[in-house]
C-alpha angles and dihedrals in degrees: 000000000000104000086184087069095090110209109254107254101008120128089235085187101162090329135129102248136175159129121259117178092347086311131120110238125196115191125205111262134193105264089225074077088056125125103244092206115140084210096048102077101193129189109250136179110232140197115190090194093050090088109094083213091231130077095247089221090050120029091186084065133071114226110261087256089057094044076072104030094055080070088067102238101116136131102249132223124341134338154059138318144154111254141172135205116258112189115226110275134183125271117206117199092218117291094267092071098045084208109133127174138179122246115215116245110258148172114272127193107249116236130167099356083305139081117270145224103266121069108236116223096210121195098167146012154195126180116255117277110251108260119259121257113259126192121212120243118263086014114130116214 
């Protein structure tokens, strides 16, 4: 195994990449590693009940996954998805009220070349597989 080999045509940003037996290997990594480009959707094991629901420093406070969560648009359970990093970004109640608030940035899962609707709470991660090489029908080559 010669993880200094990277694999030909992988974004190998901040991921363990490398060729085993003429194959291209991706291995899990912490998600605290991960890329946190709103452009860069990434695949990333998640735990919803992972999230101990309370800032640890602050116990008067939800960690910045469940100030999304409580909403009830959340991955559930176990598993993977693919996600992408959406920076924090201002709420405004409606102009009447005048009351605006900052979201925390999150992981989102990733649908149709956007984020989606469900907060993601991502414990690893490994960039997408390149995408196999497919050949149109009736084309010669």
């Amino acid at each position: 195994m010669d993880q200094s080999r990277a694999c030909r045509g992988q974004d190998r940003t901040q991921a363990t990449v490398y060729e085993q037996q003429g194959e291209c290997v991706m291995e899990w990594q912490d998600i605290s590693t991960a890329p946190k480009d709103e452009m860069v959707p990434v695949l990333v094991a998640f735990d919803h009940d992972a999230d101990p629901c309370q800032d640890p420093s602050d116990p008067r406070r939800l960690t910045d996954y469940s100030t999304h969560a409580e909403s009830g648009d959340y991955l559930s359970g176990r598993g993977v998805a693919i996600a992408i990093w959406r920076d924090s970004w201002e709420e405004n109640e409606g102009w009447e009220s005048g009351i605006r608030y900052t979201m925390p940035a999150a992981w989102w899962n990733y649908v149709d070349g956007d984020a989606g609707d469900h907060v993601v709470n991502a414990i690893a991660w490994m960039p997408l597989p390149a995408p196999p090489a497919i050949k149109a029908k009736g084309v010669e080559g």
